[in-house]
C-alpha positions in Angstrom: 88.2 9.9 -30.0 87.8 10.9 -26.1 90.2 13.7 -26.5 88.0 14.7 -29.7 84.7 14.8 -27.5 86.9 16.7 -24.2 88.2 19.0 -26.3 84.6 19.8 -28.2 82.8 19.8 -24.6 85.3 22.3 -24.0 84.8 24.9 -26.9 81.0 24.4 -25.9 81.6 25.4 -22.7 83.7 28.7 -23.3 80.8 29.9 -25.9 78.1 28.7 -22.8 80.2 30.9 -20.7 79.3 33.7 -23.1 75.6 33.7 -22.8 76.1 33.4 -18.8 78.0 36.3 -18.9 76.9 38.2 -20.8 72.9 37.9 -20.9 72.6 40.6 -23.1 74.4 38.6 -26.0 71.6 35.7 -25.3 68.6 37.9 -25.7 70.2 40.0 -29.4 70.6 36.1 -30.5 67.2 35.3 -29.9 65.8 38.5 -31.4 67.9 39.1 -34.7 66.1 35.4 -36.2 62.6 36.9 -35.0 63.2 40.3 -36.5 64.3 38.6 -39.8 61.4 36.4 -39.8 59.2 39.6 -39.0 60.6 41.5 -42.1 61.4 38.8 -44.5 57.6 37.3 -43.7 56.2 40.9 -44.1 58.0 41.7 -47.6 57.7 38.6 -49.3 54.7 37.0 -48.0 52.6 37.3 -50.9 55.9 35.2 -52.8 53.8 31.8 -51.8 51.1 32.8 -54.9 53.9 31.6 -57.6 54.2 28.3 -56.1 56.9 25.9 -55.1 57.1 26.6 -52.0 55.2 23.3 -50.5 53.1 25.3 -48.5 50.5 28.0 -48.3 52.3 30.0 -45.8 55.6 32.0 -46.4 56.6 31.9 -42.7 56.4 27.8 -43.0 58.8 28.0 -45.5 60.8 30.6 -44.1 61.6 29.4 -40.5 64.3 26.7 -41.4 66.4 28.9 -43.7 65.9 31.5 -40.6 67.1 28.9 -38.3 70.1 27.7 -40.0 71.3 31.3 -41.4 71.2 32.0 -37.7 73.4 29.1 -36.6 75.8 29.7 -39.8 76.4 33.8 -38.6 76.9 32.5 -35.2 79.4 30.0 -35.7 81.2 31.7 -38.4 82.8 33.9 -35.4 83.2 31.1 -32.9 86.9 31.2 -33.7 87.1 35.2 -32.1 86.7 33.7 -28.6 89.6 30.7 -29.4 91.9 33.7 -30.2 92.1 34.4 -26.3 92.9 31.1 -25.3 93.7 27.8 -26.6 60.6 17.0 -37.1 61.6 19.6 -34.6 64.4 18.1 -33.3 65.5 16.9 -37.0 65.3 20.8 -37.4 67.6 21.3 -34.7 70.2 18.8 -35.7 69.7 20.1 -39.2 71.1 23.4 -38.0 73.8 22.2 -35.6 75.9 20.4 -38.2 76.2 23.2 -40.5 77.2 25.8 -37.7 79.7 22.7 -36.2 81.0 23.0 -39.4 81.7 26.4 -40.2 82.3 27.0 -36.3 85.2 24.1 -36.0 86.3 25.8 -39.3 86.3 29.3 -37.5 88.0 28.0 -34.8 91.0 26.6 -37.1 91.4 30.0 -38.8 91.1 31.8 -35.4 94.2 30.3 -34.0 96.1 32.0 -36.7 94.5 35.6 -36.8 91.2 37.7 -36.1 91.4 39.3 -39.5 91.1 35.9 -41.6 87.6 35.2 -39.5 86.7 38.4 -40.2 87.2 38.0 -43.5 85.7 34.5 -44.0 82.8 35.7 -42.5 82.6 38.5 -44.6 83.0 36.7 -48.1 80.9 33.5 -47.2 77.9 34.2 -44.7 75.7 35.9 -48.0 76.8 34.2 -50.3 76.1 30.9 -49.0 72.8 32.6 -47.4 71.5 33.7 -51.2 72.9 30.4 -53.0 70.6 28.4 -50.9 66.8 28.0 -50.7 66.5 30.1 -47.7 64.1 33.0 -49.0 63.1 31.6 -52.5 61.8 28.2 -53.7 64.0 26.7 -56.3 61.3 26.8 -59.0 61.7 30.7 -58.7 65.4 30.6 -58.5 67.6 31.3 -62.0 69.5 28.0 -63.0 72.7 28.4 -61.8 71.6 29.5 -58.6 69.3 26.3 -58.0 72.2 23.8 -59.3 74.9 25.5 -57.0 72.1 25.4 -54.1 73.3 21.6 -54.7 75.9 21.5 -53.3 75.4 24.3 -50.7 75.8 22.3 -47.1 73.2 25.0 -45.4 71.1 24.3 -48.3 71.0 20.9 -47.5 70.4 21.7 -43.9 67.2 24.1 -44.9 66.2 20.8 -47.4 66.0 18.8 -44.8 64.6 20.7 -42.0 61.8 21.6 -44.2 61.6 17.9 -45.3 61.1 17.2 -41.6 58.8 19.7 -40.4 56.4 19.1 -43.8 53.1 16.6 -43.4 54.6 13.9 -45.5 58.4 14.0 -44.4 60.9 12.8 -47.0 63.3 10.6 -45.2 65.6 9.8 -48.2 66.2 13.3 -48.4 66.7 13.9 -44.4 69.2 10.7 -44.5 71.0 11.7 -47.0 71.3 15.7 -46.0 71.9 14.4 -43.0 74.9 12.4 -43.7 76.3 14.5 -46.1 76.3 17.4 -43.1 77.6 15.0 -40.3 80.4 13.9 -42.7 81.2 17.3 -43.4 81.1 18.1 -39.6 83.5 15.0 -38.7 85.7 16.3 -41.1 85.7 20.2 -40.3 85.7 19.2 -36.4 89.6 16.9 -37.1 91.0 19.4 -39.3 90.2 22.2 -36.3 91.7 19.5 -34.0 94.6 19.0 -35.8 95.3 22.9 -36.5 94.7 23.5 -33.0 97.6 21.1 -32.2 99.9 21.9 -35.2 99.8 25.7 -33.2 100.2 24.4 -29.6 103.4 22.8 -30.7 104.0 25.7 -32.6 104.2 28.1 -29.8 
């Protein structure tokens, strides 16, 4: 377990190394999820009228699929760095396990080649963005768009930061969003791990 949390601290600090860098990389992270809620909020704002949403306001309901969109882009390419070497706070967390998971599943693929990330990235990060309650409420979705939202993880994530953030919080569905996410991060983070040694021993 202690070479598990050494070895995590230590992809944190490569992609912290990043933003010290290269400060420029910081500030286009920070404004592509303002720009999206800026256009998003100004196309479909009037979207709230139909209902479902849980709120009056379209930007309410738009800020956690924002949030965690952003964290799945971003850690879809953490594995591109490993190729060069070996309620707000529920909102937070609810964004963090979905990009550990799809970063720690970057990072496995990135020891083998730059082309699969790109690849992965390519196929998944709309996909999973559209199959999810991000933009639309699920009473407006078509049916087998809300029952694969199911069993979309950044789904769950939006679910829950929403869940958190609302007046009357749901905490079944937090807990059990949340679990599903951290059980899905334990596993994604052991299998990147594992590859990671498989390739040491490898080379």
């Amino acid at each position: 377990m202690s070479t598990a949390i050494l070895r995590t601290w230590w992809m944190t600090q490569r992609q912290l190394m990043v933003f010290a860098r290269q400060p420029a990389y910081a500030v286009i992270t920070l404004i592509q999820p303002v720009s999206w809620l800026f256009l998003f909020g100004g196309l479909f704002g009037n979207v709230v009228e139909l209902g479902g949403f849980g709120t009056g306001s379209y930007l309410d309901y738009l800020v956690p699929g924002v949030v965690v969109t952003s964290a799945l882009a971003s850690n879809l390419w953490a594995g591109m760095g490993t190729l060069g070497g070996v309620g707000v706070a529920v909102l937070v967390a609810a964004s963090v396990l979905p990009g550990t998971v799809f970063g720690a599943l970057s990072n496995a693929l990135g020891m083998r080649e730059r082309e699969s990330i790109i690849g992965v990235d390519t196929f998944l990060l709309l996909p999973l963005t559209f199959l999810s309650g991000a933009f639309m409420a699920p009473d407006g979705m078509p049916g087998w768009i809300r029952h694969a939202a199911r069993f979309n993880p950044p789904d769950w994530a939006m679910v829950e930061g929403r869940s958190a953030l609302s007046a009357d919080p749901d905490r079944d569905a937090v807990l059990v969003r949340g679990g599903g996410l951290l059980a899905l991060a334990v596993a994604a983070v052991w299998l990147s791990i594992r590859t990671i040694r498989t390739y040491r021993r490898s080379v």
